[in-house]
C-alpha positions in Angstrom: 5.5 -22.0 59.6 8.4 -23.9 61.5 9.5 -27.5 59.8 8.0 -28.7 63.6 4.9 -27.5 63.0 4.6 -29.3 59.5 5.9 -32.8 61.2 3.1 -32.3 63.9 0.5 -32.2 61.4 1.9 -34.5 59.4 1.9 -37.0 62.4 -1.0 -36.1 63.5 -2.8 -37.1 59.9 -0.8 -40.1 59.7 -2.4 -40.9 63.3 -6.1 -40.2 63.0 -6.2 -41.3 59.5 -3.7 -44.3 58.6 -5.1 -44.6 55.5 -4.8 -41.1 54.2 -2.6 -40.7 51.0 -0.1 -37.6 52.3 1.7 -35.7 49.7 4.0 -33.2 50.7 4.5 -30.6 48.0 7.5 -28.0 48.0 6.9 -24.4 48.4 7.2 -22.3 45.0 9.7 -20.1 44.4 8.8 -16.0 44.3 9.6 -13.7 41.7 11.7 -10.5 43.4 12.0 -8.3 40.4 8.1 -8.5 39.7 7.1 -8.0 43.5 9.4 -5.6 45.3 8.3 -6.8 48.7 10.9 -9.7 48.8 14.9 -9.6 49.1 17.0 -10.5 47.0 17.6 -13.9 48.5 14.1 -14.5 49.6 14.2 -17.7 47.5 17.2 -18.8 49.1 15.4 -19.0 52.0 12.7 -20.9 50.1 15.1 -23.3 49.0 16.5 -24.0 52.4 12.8 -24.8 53.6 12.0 -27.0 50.6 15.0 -28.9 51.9 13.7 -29.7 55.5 10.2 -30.6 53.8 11.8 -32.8 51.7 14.4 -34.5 54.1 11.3 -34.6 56.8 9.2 -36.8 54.2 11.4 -38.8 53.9 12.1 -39.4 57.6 8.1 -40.3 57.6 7.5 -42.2 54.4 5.6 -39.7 52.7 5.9 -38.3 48.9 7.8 -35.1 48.9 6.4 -33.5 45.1 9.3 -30.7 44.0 7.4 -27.8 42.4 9.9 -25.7 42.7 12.3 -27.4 40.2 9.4 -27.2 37.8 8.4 -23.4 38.3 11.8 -21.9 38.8 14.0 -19.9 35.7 16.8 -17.8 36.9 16.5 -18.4 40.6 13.0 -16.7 39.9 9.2 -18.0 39.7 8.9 -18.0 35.6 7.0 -14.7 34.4 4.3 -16.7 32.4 3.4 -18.6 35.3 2.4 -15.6 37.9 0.9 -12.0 37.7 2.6 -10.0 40.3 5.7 -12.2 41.1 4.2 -14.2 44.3 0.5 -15.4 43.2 -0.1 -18.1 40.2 -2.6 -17.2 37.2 -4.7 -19.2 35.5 -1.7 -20.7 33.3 0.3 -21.0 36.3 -2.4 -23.1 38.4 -2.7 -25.0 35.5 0.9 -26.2 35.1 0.8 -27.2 38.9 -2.5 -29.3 38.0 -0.5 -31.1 35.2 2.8 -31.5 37.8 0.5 -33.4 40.4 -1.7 -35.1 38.2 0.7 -38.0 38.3 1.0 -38.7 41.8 -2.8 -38.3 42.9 -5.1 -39.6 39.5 -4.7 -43.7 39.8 
């Protein structure tokens, strides 16, 4: 999805529903050596994304959340966290839980 189409919806939330809480979460980083399917630099590409989402917050005055930081080792998603290198597992899901658990429990 094009940075656009994610500042349209944000707008569009922040329009019918003022009083909506918006958090904008990073995309995760993939794990090329488990799943074959991506390049080499596919999380550069991730990375460069994460930066619009993040400068694009803060154009709007919404929280930006950085998983990435957080599930990254080696310029790779960490091993423990996925099964096949793109998709979380059970431990991974619940490390994101714990990550956001600060921003949205008051």
């Amino acid at each position: 999805m094009q940075q656009a189409h994610y500042r349209q919806i944000l707008v569009d939330v922040m329009r019918d529903s003022p009083v909506t809480h918006i958090y904008v979460q990073s995309v995760l980083p993939v794990n090329t050596k488990m799943a074959s399917i991506f390049s080499s630099n596919s999380n550069d590409a991730v990375i460069a994304l994460d930066n619009g989402l993040k400068e694009m917050s803060g154009q709007l005055g919404v929280v930006y959340i950085d998983l990435y930081s957080s599930f990254v080792k080696d310029n790779q998603l960490d091993e423990p966290l996925t099964y096949d290198g793109l998709h979380l597992n059970g431990y991974g899901y619940n490390f994101w839980k714990q990550i956001i658990n600060d921003y949205v429990v008051n």
